[in-house]
Each structure stands twice: as C-alpha cells, then as structure tokens.
N, CA, C and O of each residue as an XYZ file, in Angstrom:
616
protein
N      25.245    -21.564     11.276
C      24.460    -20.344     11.359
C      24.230    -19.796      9.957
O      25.154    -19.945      9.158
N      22.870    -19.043      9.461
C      22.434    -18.307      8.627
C      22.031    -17.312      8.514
O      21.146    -16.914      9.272
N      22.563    -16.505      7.471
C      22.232    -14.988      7.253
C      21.385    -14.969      6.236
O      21.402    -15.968      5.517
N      20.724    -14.204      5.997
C      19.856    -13.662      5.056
C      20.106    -12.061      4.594
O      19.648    -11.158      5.295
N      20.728    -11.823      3.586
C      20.696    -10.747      2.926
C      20.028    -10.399      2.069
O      19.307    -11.292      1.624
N      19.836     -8.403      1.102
C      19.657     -8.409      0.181
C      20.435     -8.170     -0.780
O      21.363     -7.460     -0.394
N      20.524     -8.535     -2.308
C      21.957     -8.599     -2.982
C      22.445     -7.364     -2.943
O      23.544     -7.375     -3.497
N      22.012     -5.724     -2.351
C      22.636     -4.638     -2.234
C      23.116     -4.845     -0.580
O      23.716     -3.867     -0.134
N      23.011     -5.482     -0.051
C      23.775     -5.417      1.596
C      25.181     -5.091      1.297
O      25.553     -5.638      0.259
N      26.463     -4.066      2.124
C      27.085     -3.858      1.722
C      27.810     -4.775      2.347
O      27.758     -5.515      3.329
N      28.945     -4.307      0.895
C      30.485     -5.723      1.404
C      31.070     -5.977      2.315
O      31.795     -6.971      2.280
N      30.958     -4.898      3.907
C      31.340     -5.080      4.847
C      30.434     -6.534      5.653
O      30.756     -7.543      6.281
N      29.518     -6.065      5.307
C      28.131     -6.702      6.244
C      28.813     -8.500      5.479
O      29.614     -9.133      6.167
N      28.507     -8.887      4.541
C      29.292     -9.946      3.768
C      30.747    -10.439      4.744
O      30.815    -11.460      5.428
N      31.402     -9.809      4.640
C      33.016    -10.231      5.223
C      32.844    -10.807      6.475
O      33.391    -11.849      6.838
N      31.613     -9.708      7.542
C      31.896    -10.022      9.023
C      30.714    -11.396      8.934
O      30.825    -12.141      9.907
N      29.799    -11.751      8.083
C      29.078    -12.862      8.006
C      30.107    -14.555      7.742
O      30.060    -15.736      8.088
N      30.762    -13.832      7.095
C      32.169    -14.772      6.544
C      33.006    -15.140      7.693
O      33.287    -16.271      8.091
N      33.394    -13.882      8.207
C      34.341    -14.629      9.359
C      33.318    -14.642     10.666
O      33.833    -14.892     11.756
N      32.495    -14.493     10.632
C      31.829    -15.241     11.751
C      31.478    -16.544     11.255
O      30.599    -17.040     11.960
N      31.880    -17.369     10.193
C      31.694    -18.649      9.698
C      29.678    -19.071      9.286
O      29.162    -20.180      9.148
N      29.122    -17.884      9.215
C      27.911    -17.896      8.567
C      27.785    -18.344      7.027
O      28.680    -18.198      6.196
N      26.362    -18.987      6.757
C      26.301    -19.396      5.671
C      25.445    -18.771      5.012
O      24.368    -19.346      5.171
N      25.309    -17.640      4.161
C      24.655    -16.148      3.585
C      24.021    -16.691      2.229
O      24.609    -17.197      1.273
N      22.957    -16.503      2.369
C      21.726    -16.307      1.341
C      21.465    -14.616      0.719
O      21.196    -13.563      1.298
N      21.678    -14.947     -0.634
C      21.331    -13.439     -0.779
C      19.519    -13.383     -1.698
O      19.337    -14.085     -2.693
N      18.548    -12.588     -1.217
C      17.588    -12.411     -2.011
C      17.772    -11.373     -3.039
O      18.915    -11.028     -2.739
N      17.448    -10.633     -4.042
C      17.369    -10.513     -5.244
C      16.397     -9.448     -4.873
O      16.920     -8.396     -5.241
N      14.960     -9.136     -4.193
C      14.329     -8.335     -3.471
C      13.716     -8.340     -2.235
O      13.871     -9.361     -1.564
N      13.067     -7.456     -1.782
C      12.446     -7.901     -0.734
C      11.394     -9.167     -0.347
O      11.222     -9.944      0.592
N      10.713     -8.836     -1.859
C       9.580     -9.890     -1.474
C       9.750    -11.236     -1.576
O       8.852    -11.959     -1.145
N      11.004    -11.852     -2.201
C      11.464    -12.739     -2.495
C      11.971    -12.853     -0.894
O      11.278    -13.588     -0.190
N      12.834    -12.356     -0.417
C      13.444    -12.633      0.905
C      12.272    -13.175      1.457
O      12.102    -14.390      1.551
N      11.332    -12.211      1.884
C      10.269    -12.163      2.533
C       9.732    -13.854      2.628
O       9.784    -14.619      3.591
N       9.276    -14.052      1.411
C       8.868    -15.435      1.399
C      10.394    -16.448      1.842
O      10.308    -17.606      2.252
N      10.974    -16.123      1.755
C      11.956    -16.926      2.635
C      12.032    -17.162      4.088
O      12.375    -18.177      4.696
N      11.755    -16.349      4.393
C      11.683    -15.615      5.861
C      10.973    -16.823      6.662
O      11.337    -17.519      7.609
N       9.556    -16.760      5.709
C       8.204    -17.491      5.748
C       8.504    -18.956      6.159
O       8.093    -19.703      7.047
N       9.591    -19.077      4.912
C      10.048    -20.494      4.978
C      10.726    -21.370      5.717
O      10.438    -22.512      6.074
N      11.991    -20.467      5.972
C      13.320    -21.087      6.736
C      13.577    -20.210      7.880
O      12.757    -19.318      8.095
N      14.527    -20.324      8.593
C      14.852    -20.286      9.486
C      16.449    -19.025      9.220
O      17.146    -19.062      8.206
N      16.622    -18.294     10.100
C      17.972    -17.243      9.682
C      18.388    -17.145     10.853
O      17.438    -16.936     11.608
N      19.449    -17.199     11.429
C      19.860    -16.196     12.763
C      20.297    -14.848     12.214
O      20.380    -14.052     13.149
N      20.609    -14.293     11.042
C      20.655    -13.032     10.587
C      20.051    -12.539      9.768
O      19.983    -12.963      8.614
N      19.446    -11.464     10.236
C      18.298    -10.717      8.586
C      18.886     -9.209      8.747
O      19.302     -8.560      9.707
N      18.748     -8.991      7.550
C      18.857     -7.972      6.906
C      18.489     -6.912      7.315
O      17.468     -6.738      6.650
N      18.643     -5.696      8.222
C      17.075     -5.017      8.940
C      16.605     -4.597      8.004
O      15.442     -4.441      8.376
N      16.665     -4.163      6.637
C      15.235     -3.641      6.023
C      14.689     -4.830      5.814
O      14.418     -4.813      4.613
N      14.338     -5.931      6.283
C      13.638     -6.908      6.208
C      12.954     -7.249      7.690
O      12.668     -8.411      7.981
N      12.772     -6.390      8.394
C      12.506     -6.437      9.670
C      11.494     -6.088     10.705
O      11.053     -6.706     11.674
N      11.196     -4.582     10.067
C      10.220     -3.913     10.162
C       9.720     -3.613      8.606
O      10.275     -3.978      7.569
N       8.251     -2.677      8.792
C       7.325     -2.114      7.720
C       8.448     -1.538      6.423
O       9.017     -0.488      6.720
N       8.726     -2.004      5.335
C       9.081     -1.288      4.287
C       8.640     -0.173      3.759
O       7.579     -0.231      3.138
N       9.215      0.876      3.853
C       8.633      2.238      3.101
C       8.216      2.277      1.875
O       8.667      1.745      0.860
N       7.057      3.143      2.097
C       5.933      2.677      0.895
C       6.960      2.753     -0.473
O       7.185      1.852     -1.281
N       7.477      4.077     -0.446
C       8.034      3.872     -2.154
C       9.324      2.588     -2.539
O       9.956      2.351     -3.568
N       9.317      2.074     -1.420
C      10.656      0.587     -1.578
C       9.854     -0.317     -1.876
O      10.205     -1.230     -2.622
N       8.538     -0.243     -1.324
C       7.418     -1.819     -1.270
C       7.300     -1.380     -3.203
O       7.776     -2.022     -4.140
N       6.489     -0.074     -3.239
C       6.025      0.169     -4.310
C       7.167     -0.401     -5.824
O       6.879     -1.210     -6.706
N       8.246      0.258     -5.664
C       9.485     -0.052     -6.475
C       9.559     -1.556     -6.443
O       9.589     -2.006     -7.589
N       9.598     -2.456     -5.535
C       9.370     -3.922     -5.162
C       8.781     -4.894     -6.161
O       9.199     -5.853     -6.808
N       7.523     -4.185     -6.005
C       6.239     -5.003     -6.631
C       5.898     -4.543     -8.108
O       5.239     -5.181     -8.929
N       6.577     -3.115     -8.297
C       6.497     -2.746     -9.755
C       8.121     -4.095    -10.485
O       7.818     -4.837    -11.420
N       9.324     -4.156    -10.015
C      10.065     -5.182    -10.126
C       9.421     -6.283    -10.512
O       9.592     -6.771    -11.629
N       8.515     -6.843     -9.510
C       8.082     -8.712     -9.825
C       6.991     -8.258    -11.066
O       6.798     -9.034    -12.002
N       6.521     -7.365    -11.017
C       5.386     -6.913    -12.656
C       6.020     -7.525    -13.252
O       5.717     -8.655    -13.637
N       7.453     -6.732    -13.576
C       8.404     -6.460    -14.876
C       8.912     -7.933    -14.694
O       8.910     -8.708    -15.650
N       9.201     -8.180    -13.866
C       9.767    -10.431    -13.781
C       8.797    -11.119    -14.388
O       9.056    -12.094    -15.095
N       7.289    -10.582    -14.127
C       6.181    -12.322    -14.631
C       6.410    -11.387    -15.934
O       6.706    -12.139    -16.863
N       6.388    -10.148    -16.327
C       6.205     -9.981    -18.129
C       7.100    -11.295    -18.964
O       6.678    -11.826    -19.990
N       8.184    -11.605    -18.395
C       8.976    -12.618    -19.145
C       9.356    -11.750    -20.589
O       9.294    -12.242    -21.715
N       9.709    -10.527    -20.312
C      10.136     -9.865    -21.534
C       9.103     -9.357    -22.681
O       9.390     -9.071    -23.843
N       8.278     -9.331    -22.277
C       6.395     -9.096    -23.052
C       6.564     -7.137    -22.610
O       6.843     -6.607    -21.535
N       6.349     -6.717    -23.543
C       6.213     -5.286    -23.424
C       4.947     -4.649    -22.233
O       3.760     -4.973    -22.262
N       5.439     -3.903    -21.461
C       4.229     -3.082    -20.375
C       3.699     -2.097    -20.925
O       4.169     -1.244    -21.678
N       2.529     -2.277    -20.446
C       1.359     -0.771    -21.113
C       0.592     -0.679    -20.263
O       0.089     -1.609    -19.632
N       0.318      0.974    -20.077
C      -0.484      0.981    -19.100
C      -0.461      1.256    -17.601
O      -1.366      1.600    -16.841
N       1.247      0.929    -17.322
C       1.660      0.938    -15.696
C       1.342      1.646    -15.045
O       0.728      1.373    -14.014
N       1.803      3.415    -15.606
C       1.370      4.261    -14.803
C       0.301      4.633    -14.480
O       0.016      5.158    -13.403
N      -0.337      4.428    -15.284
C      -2.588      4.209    -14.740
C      -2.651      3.012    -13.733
O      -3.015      3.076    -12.558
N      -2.231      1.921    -14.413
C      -2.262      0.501    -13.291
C      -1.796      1.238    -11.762
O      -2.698      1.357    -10.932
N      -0.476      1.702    -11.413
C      -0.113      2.048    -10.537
C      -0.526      2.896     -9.694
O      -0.534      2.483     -8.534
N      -1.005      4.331     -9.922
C      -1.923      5.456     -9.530
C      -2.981      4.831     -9.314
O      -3.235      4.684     -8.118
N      -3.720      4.391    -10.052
C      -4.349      3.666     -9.415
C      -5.135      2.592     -8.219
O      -6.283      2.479     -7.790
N      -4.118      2.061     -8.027
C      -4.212      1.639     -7.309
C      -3.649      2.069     -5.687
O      -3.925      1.562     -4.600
N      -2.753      3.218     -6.046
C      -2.303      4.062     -4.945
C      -3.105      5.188     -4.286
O      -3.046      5.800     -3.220
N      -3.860      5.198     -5.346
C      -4.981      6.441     -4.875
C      -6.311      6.470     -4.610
O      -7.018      7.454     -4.390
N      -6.729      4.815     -4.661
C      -8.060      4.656     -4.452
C      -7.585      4.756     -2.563
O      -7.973      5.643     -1.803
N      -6.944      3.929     -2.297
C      -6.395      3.853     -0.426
C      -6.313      5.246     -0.314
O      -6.629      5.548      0.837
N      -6.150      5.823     -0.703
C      -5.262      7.363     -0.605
C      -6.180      8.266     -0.057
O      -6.112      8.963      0.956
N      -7.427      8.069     -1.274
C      -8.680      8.853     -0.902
C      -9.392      8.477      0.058
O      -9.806      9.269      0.904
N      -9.602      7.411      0.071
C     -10.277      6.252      1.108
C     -10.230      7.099      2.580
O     -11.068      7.778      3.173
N      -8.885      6.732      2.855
C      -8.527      6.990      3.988
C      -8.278      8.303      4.732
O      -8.218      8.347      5.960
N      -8.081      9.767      3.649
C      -8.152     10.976      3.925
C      -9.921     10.954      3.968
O     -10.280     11.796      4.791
N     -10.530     10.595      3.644
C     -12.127     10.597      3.654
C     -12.493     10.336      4.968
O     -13.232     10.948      5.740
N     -11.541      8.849      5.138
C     -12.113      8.570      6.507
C     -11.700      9.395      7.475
O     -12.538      9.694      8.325
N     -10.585      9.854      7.566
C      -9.708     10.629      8.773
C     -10.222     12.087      9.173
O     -10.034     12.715     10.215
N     -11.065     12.496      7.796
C     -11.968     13.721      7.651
C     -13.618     13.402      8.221
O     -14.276     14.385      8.559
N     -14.283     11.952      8.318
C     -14.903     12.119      8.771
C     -16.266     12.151      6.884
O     -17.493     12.177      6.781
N     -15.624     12.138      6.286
C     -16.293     12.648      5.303
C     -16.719     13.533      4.695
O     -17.533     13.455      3.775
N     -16.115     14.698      5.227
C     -15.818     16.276      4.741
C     -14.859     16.436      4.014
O     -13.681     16.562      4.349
N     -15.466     16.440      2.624
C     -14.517     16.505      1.690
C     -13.585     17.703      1.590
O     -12.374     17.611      1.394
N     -14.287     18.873      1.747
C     -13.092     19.361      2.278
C     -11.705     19.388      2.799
O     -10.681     19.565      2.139
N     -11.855     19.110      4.559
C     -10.571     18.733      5.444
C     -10.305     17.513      4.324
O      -9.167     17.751      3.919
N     -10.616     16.764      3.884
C      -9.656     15.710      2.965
C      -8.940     15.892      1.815
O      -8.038     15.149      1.428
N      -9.478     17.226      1.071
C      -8.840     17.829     -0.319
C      -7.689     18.615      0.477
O      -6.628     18.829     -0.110
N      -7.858     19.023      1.713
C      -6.958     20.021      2.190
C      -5.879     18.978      2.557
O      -4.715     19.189      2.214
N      -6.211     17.866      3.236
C      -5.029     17.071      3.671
C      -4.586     16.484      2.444
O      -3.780     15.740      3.003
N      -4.486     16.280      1.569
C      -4.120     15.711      0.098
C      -3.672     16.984     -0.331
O      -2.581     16.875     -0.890
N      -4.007     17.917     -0.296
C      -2.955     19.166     -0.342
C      -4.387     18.969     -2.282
O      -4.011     19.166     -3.438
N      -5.267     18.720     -2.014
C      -5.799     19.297     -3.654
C      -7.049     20.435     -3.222
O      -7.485     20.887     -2.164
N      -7.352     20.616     -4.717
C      -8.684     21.115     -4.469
C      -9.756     20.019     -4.107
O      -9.627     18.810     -4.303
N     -10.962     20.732     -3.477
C     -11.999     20.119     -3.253
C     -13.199     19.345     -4.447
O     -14.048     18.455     -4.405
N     -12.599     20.382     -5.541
C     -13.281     19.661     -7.105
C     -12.744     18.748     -7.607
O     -13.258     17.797     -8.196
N     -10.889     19.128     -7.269
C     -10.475     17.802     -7.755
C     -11.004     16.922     -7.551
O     -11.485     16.241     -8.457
N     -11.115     16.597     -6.201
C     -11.054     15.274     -5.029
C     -12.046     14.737     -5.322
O     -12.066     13.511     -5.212
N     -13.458     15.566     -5.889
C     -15.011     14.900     -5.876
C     -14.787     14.559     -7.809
O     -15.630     13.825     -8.325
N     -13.934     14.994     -8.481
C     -13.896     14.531     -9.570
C     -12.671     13.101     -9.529
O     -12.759     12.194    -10.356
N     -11.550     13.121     -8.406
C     -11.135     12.032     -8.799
C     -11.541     10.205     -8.398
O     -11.268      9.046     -8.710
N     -12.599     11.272     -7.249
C     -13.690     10.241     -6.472
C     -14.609      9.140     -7.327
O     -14.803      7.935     -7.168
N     -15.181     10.308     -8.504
C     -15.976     10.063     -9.595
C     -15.132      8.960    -10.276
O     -15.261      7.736    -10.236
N     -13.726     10.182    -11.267
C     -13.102      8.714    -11.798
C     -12.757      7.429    -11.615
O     -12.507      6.588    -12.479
N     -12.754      7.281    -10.059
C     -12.086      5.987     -9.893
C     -13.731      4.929     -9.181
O     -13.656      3.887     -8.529
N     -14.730      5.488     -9.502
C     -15.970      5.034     -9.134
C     -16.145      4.588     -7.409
O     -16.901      3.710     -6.993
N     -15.495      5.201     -6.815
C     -15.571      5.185     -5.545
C     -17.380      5.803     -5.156
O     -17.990      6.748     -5.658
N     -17.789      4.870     -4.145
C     -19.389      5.516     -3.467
C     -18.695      6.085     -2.578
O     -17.477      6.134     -2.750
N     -19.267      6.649     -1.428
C     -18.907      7.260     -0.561
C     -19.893      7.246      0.982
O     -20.913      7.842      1.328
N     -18.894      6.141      1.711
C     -19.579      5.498      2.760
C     -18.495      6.042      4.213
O     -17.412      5.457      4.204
N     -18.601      6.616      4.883
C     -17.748      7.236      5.758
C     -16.853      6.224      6.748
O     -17.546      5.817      7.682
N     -15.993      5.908      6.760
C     -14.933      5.032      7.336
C     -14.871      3.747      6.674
O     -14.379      2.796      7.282
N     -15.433      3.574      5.183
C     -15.002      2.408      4.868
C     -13.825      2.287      4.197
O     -13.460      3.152      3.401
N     -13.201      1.321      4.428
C     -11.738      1.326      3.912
C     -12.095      0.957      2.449
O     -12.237      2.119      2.071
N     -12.265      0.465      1.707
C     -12.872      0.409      0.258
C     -12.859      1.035     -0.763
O     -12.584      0.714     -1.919
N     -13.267      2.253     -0.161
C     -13.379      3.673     -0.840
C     -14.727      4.235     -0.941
O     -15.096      5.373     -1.231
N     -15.472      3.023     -0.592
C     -17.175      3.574     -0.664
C     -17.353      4.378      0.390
O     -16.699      3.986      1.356
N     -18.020      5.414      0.606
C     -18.346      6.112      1.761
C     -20.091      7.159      1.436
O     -20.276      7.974      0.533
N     -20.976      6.775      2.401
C     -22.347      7.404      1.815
C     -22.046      8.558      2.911
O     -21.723      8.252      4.059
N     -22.163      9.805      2.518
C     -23.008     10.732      3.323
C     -23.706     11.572      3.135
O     -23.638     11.768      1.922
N     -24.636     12.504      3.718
C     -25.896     13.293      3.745
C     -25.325     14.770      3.706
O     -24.392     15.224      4.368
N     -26.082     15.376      2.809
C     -25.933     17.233      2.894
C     -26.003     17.640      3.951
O     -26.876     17.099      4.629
N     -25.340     18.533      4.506
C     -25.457     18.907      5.925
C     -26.947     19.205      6.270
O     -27.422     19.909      5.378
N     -27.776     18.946      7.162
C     -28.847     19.084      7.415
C     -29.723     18.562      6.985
O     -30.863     19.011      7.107
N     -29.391     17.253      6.238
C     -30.620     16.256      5.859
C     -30.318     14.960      6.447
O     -29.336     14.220      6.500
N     -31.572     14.951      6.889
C     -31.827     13.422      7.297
C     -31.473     12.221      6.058
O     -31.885     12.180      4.899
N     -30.568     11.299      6.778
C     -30.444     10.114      6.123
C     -32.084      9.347      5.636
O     -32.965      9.177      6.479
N     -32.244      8.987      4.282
C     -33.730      8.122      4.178
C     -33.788      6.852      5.097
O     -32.778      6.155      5.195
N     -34.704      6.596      5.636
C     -34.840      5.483      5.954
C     -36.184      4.581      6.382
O     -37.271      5.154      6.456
N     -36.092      3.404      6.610
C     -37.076      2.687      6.714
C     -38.695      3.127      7.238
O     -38.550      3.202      8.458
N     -40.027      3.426      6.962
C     -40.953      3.826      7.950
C     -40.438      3.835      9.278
O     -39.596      3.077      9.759
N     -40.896      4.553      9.685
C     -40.726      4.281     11.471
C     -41.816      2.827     12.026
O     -42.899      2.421     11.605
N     -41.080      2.448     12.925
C     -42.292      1.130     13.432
C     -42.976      1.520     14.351
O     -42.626      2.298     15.238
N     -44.072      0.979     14.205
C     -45.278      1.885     15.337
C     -45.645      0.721     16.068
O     -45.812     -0.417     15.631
N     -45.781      1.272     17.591
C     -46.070      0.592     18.155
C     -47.356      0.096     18.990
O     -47.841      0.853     19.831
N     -47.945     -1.269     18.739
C     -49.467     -1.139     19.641
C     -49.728     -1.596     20.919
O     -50.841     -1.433     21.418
C-alpha cells in the first residue's frame, strides 16, 4: 500500500502510515503531488490534495515553481506579473455577475466605479458582457446596439 503526502503532513499522520506498513511518498508541493496523482496510483492522499485548493495556497504554489524554474536568476517584476494576472479574472467575472453594470461590480469589488473603468482601461480589457476573457461590449443605457441594415423583404 501507498500514501502520498505533503512534506508539511504532520508526524502523527507519518507514524500511523508506518505502522500500517505503508510505503509514503512525500511531495515538496502541491503541484508536484498533483502530477503524481496523474501518474500513479495511492491508496492514501493527503486531503488538501483532494478537493479545490484555496486560492491563496494555489497562488503561494505557483509563485514557488516561478522561484524553482528561476534556477537562482534574480525576479523582477512579480508583483505586477501576479496582480495581474489575478485581476484581469477578477474583473471579468464581477462584470459578468453584474450583468455589465459597472457599478454593482465596483460595489462588489468593494472599489470605486472610476477605479474599476480605469483599471479596466489599464489592463486593456474590451468589454463584452459574460465573457470570461475580460472583453465585454455594452451600450449606454438607452441606445440601440449598431447593427447590420435591416433585411427587407420582397
């Protein structure tokens, strides 16, 4: 039999793997486990390897394997890299959940409404209503969307 741990599993969890005569793998992080997971076969996992990882454990995770491929090469830049990429989804999806009223979406982000259309700007997001992307188009209240002639019929 096989366990799968992570190298913080505590020393109890270890002992009773031991005397249940298990043969314990330890991963180093999640995502490393993870691809194990993929691979082989366990009769024991770890439960934070089980269900959805909480965002700031995934996040902490994947900022880790950054800092592993640097191979000791200095980082610049992370915290833009990172925000980044956390806040294009961020907006995205308060956009969508609003419907595209920027408003209810600055309010659910807990910002202002100038922020939100200025951080929209910075991160070059369009604005297309439920696209996950971040693009989302919509119309001033009370204007017609442009569109094609009408087709006439004979």
């Amino acid at each position: 039999m096989r366990a799968l741990l992570l190298d913080d599993a505590p020393a109890a969890l270890d002992l009773a793997c031991a005397a249940a005569g298990m043969q314990v793998t330890r991963s180093r992080s999640a995502i490393e486990a993870r691809g194990l997971l993929a691979r082989e076969r366990f009769d024991l996992v770890d439960g934070r390897l089980t269900g959805p990882m909480p965002l700031e454990w995934e996040i902490w995770q994947r900022i880790e394997l950054f800092y592993e491929q640097l191979k000791g090469h200095a980082a610049t830049g992370l915290y833009q890299a990172v925000m980044r990429e956390v806040e294009r989804p961020l907006i995205a999806a308060a956009l969508a959940r609003a419907n595209g009223i920027r408003a209810d979406a600055a309010r659910a982000l807990g910002i202002d409404r100038g922020t939100l259309a200025r951080r929209i700007r910075a991160l070059g997001m369009r604005e297309r209503v439920g696209d996950r992307t971040g693009a989302h188009e919509r119309h001033a209240p009370g204007r017609q969307a442009r569109s094609r002639a009408p087709e006439v019929s004979r």
